[in-house]
C-alpha positions in Angstrom: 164.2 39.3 267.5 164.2 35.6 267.7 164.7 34.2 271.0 166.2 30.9 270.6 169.4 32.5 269.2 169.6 34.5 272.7 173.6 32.7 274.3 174.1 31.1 270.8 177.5 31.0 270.1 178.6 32.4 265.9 181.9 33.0 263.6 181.3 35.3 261.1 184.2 35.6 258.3 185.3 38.7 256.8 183.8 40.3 259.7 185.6 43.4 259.8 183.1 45.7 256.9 180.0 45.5 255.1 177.7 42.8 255.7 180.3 40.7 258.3 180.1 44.0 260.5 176.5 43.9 260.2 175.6 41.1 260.6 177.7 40.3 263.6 176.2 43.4 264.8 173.1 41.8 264.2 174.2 38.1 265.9 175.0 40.7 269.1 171.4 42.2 269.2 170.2 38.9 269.3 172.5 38.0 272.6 174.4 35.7 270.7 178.6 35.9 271.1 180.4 36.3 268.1 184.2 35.4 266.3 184.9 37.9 264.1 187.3 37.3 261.4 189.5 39.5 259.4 192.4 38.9 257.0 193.8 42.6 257.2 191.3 45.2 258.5 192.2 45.2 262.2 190.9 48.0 263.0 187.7 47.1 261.5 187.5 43.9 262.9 187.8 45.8 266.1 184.8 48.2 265.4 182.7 45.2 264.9 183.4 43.5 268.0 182.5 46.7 269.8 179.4 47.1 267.6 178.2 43.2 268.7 179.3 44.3 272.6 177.1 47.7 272.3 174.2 45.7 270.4 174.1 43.2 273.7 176.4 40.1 272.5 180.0 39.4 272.8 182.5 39.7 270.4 186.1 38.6 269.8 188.5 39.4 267.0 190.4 37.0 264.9 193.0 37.4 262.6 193.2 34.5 259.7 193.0 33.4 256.2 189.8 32.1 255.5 191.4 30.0 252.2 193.8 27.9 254.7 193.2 24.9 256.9 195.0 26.5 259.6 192.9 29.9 259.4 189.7 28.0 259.7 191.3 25.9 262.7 191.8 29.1 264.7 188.1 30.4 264.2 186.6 27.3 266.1 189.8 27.1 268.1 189.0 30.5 269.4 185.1 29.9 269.4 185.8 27.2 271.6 188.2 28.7 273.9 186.5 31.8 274.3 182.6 31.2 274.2 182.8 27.0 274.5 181.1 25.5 271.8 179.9 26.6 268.2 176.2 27.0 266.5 176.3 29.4 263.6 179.2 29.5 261.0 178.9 32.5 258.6 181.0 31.5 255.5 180.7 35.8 254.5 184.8 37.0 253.8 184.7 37.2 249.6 186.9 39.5 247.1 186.1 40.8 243.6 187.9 42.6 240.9 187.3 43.4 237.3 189.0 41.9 234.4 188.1 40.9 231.0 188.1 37.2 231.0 190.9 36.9 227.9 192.9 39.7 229.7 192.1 37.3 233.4 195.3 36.6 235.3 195.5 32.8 236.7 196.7 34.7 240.0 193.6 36.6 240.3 191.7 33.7 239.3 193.0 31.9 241.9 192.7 34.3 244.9 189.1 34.5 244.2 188.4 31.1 243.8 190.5 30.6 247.2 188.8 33.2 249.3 185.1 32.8 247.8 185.1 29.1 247.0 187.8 27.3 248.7 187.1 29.2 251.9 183.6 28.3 252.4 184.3 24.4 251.5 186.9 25.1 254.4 184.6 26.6 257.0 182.1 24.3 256.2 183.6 21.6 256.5 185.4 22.9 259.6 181.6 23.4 261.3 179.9 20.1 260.0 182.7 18.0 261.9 182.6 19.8 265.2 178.4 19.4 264.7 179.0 16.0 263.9 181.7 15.1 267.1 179.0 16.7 269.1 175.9 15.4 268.0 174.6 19.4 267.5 172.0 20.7 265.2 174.0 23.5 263.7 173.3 25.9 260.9 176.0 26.7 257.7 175.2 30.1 256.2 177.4 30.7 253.2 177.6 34.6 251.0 176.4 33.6 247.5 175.4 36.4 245.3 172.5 37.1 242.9 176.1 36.3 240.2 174.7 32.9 241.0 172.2 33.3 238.8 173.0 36.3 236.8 176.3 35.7 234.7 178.4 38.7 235.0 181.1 39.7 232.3 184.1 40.7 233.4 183.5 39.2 236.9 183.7 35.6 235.4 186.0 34.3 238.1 183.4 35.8 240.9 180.4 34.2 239.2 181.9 31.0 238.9 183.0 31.5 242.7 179.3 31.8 243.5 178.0 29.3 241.4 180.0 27.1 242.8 179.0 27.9 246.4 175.1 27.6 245.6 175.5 23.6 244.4 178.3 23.1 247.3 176.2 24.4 249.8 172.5 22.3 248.1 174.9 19.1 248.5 176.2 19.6 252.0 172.6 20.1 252.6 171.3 17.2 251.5 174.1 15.4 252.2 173.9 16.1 256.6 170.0 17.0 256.8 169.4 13.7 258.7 171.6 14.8 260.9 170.0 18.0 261.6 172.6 20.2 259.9 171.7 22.8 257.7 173.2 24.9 255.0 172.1 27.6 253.0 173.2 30.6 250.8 172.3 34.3 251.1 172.4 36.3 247.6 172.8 40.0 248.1 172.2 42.1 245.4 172.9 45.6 245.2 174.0 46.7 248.4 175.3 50.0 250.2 178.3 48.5 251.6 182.1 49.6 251.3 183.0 47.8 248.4 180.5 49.7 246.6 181.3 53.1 248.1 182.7 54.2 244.5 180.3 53.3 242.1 177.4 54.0 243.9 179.0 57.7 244.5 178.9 57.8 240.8 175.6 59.3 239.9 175.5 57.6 236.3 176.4 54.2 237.9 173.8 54.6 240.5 171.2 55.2 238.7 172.3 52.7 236.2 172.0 49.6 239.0 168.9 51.1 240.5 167.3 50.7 237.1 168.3 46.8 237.6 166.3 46.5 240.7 162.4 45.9 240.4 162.3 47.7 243.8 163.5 50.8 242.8 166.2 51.2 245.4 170.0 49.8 247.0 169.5 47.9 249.3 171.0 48.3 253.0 173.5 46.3 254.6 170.5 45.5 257.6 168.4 43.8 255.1 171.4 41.0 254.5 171.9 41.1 258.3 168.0 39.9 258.9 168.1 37.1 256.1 171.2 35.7 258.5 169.7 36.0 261.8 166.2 34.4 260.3 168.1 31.5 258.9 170.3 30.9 262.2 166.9 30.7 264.2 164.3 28.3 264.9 162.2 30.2 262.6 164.2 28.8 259.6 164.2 25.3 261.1 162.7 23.5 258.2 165.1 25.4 255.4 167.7 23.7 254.3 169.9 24.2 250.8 168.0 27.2 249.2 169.4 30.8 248.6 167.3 33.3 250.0 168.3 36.1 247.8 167.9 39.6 249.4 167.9 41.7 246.2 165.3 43.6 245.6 164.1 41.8 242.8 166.7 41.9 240.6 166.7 38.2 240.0 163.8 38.4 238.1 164.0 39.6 234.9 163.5 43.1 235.6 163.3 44.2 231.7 160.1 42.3 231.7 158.9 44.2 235.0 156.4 45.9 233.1 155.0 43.4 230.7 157.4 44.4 227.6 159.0 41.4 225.9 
């Protein structure tokens, strides 16, 4: 636990599943007070908020579209209103879906892009000119993915999404770190959230991504949860625009893992 974060004040998009639910969950352990957003999933968004109240924090739920101007507005609108003031912004709500890249509609190109790229530009920006207006030393976490890195055929509108996040969020860092703002990316890998329910509950698919992971096993939604709540904190208060990736070592090279090559 990390005491500093204890009354700290967080929005976490795409809050309502997966790692938003955790790690808002996590945010609450920590005493913090938490705006959870959802674009759909009331009823999820509504198990998270009790999860953050249960864990020790404070929760609110908030229904808006992470890709629009107005739907970031009404996250630090209700931040504000509710809890006072702002010190964490999760950038976390993303969306996915497979598609040969000659077969790739522009409309699903372009409702990644929105949610996964334009939305993090969005809440960034959002948080870096309330942290600027108030002269605060606030923390940007944004959802990359190990698809960063790793290109990822059939998913070329998501990898481009999340390259484009890792250099956005190295320049925002660079760009505010002498004003004690920092920004940086979280890359899951394989992880037993939702969105994977399916593939992982395919034995064949299973053990075909645990054979991708040097570690030998999927990771859990907690382990993403305790990269964000380390890089909220005063523990991370020298770490600015990196990814921590939170993978199990599948960024590196894990064909070579046993000196073949």
């Amino acid at each position: 636990m990390y005491t500093d974060l204890k009354g700290k004040i967080a929005v976490v998009t795409g809050g309502s599943k997966g790692l938003g639910a955790s790690m808002a969950e996590r945010f609450g352990a920590e005493g913090m007070s938490v705006v959870v957003n959802y674009h759909s999933d009331e009823e999820g968004a509504k198990k998270t908020k009790e999860l953050v109240e249960k864990a020790g924090g404070k929760a609110c739920a908030v229904k808006a579209d992470v890709g629009t101007e107005e739907g970031i507005k009404a996250l630090l609108d209700k931040a504000l209103e509710e809890f006072g003031g702002l010190d964490v912004w999760v950038n976390n709500a993303g969306v996915e879906n497979k598609a040969a890249t000659d077969e790739l509609s522009l409309e699903d190109w372009q409702k990644v892009i929105d949610t996964n790229l334009t939305g993090v530009f969005l809440g960034s920006q959002c948080a870096i000119r309330y942290f600027l207006e108030e002269e605060k030393q606030g923390s940007i976490i944004n959802m990359s993915s190990v698809h960063e890195k790793i290109p990822w055929p059939t998913f070329a509108h998501y990898a481009a999404s999340k390259g484009g996040v890792e250099l956005f969020t190295k320049t925002i860092a660079l760009e505010y770190a002498d004003r004690g703002i920092r920004a940086n990316c979280i890359g899951p890998g394989a992880i037993n959230t939702p969105i994977n329910k399916e593939k992982f509950d395919d034995p064949e698919q299973y053990e075909s991504t645990v054979s991708m992971i040097p570690m030998g096993r999927i990771g859990d939604p907690e382990d993403v949860a305790a990269a964000a709540a380390w890089l909220a904190s005063d523990q991370a208060r020298y770490v600015t625009g990196t990814t921590l990736f939170v993978d199990g070592g599948m960024t590196l090279y894990p064909s070579f893992q046993y000196g073949e090559g």
